[in-house]
The first five atom37 places (N, CA, C, CB, O) and aatype in JSON, in Angstrom:
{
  "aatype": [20, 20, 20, 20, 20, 20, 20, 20, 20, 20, 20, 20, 20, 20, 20, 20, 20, 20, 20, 20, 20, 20, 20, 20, 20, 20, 20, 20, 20, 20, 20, 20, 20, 20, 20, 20, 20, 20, 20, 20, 20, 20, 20, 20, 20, 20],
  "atom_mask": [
    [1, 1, 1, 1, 1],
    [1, 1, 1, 1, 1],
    [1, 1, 1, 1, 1],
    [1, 1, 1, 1, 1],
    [1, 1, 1, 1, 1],
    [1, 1, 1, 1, 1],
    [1, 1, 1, 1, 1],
    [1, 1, 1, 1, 1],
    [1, 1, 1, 1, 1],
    [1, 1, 1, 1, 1],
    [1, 1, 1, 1, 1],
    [1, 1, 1, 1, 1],
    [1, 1, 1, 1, 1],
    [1, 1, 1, 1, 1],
    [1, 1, 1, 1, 1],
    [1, 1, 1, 1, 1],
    [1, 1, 1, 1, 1],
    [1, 1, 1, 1, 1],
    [1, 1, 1, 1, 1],
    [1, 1, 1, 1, 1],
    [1, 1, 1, 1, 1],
    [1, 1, 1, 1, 1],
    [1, 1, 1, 1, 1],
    [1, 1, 1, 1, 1],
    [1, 1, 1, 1, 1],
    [1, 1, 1, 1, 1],
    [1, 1, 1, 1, 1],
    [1, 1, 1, 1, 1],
    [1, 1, 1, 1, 1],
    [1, 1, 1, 1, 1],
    [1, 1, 1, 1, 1],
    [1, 1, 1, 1, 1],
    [1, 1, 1, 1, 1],
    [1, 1, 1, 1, 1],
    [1, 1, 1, 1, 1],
    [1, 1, 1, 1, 1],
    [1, 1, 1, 1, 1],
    [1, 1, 1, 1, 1],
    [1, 1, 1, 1, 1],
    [1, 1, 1, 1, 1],
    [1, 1, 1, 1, 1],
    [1, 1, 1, 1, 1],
    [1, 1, 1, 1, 1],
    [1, 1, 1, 1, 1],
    [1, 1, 1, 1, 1],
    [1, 1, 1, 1, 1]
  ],
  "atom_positions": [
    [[62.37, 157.76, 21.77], [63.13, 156.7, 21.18], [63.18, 156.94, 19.68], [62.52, 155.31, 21.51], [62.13, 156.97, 19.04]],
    [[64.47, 157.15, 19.04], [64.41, 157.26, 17.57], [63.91, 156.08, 16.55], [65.72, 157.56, 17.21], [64.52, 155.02, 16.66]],
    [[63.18, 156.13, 15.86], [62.6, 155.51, 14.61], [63.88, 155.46, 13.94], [61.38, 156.33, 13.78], [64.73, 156.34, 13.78]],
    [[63.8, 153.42, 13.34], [64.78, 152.87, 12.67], [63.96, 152.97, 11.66], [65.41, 151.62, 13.04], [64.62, 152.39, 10.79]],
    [[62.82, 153.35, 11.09], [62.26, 153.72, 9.86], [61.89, 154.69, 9.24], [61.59, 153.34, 9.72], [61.66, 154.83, 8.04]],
    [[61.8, 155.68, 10.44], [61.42, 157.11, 9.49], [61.69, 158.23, 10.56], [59.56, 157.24, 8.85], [61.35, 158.09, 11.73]],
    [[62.4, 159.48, 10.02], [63.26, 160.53, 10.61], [62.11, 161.21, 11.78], [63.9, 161.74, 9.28], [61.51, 162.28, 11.81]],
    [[62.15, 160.1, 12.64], [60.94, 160.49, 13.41], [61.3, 160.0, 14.53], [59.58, 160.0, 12.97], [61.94, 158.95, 14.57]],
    [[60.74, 161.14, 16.41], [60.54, 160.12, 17.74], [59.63, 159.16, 17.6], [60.1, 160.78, 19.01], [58.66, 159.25, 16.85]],
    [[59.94, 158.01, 18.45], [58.31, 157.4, 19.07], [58.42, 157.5, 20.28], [57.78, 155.82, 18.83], [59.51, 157.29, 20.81]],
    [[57.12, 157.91, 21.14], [56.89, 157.32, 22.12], [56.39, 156.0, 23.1], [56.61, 157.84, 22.15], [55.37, 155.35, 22.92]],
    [[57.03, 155.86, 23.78], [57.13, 154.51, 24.49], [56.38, 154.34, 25.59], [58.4, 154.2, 24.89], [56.97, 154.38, 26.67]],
    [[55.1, 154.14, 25.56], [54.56, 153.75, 27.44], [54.88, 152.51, 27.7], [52.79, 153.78, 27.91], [55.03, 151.83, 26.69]],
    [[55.1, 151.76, 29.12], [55.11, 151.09, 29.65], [53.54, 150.9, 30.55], [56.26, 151.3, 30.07], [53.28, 151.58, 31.55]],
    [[52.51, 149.76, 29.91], [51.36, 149.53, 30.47], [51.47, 148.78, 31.81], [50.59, 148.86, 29.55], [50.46, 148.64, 32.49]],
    [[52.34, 148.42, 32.11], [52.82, 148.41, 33.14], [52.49, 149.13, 34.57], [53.72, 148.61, 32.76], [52.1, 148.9, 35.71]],
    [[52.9, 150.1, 33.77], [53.04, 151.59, 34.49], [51.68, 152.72, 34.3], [54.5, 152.37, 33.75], [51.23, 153.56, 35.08]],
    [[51.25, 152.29, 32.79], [50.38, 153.67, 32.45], [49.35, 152.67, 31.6], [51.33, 155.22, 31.38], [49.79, 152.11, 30.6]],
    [[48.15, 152.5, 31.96], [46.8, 151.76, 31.61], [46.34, 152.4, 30.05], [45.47, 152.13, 32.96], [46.23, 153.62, 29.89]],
    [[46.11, 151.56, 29.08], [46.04, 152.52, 27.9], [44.8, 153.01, 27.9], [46.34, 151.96, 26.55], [44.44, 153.55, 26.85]],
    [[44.0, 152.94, 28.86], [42.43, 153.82, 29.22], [42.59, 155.11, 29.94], [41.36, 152.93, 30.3], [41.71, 155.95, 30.15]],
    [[43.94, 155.16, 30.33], [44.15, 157.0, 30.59], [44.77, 157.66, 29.74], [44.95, 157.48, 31.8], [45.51, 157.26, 28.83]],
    [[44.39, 158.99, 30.12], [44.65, 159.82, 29.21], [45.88, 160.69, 29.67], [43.46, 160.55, 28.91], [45.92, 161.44, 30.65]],
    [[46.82, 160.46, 28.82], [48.14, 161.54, 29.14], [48.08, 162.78, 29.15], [49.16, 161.51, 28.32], [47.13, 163.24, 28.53]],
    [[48.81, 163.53, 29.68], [48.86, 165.22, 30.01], [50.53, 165.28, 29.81], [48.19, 165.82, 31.94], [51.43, 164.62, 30.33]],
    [[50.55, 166.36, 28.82], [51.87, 166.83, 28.76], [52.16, 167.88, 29.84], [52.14, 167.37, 27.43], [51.43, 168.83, 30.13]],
    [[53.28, 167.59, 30.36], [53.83, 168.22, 31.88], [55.03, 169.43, 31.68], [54.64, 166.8, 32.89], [55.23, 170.56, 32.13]],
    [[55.75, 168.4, 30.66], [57.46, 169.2, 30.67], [57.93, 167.84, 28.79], [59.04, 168.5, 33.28], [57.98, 166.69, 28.35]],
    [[58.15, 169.45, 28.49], [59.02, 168.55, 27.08], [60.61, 169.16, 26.98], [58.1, 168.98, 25.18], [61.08, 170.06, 27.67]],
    [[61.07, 168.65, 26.28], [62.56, 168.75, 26.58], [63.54, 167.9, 25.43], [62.79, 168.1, 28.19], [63.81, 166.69, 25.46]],
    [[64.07, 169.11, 24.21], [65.14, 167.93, 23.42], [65.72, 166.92, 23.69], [66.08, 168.23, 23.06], [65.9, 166.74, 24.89]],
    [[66.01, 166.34, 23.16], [67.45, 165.08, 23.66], [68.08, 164.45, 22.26], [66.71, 163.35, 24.77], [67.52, 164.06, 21.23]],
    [[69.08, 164.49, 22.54], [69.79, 164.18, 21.19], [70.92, 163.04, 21.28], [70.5, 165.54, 20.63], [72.15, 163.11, 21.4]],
    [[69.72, 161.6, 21.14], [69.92, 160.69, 21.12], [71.37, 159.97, 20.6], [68.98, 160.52, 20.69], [71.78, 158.95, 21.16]],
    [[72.21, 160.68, 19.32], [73.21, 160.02, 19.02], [74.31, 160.58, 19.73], [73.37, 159.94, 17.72], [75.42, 160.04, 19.74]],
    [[73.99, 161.86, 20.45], [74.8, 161.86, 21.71], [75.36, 161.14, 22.71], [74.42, 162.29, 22.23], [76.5, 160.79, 23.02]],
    [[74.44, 161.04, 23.05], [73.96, 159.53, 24.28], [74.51, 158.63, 23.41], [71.98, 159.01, 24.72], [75.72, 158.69, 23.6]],
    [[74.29, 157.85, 22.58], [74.63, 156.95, 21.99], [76.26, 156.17, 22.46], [74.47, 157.52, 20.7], [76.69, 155.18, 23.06]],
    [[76.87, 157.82, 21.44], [78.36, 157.92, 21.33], [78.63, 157.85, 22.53], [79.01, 159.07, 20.7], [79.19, 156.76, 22.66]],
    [[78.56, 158.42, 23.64], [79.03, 158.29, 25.01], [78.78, 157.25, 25.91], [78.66, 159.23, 25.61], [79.23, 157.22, 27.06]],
    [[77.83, 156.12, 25.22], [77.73, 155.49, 26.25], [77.84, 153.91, 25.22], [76.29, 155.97, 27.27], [77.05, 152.97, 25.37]],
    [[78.94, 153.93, 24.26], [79.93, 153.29, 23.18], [79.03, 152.6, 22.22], [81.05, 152.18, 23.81], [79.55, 151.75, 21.5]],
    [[77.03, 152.96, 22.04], [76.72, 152.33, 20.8], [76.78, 152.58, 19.61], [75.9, 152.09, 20.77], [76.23, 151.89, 18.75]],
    [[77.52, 153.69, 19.38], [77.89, 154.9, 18.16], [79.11, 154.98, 18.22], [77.33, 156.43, 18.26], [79.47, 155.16, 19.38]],
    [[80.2, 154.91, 17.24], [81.45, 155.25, 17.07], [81.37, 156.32, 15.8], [82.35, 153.94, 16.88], [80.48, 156.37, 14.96]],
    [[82.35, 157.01, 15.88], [82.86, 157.5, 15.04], [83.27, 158.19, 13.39], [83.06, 157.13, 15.37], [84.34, 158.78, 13.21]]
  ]
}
């Protein structure tokens, strides 16, 4: 998720889903270029 404060990702858990007493393991990373997405899906114009 892009930072509205500094030219930076954050990551997002859902505790929900993921207990903040475990410990994450990176699996698979992978760019994404968020104002892509954006534009295509009409929260970014032009």
């Amino acid at each position: 998720m892009p930072s509205a404060r500094w030219n930076a990702e954050n990551l997002v858990l859902f505790s929900e889903n993921h207990g903040v007493e475990e410990h994450l393991i990176v699996t698979e990373t992978q760019e994404f270029d968020w104002k892509v997405w954006a534009r295509r899906h009409g929260f970014l114009s032009d």
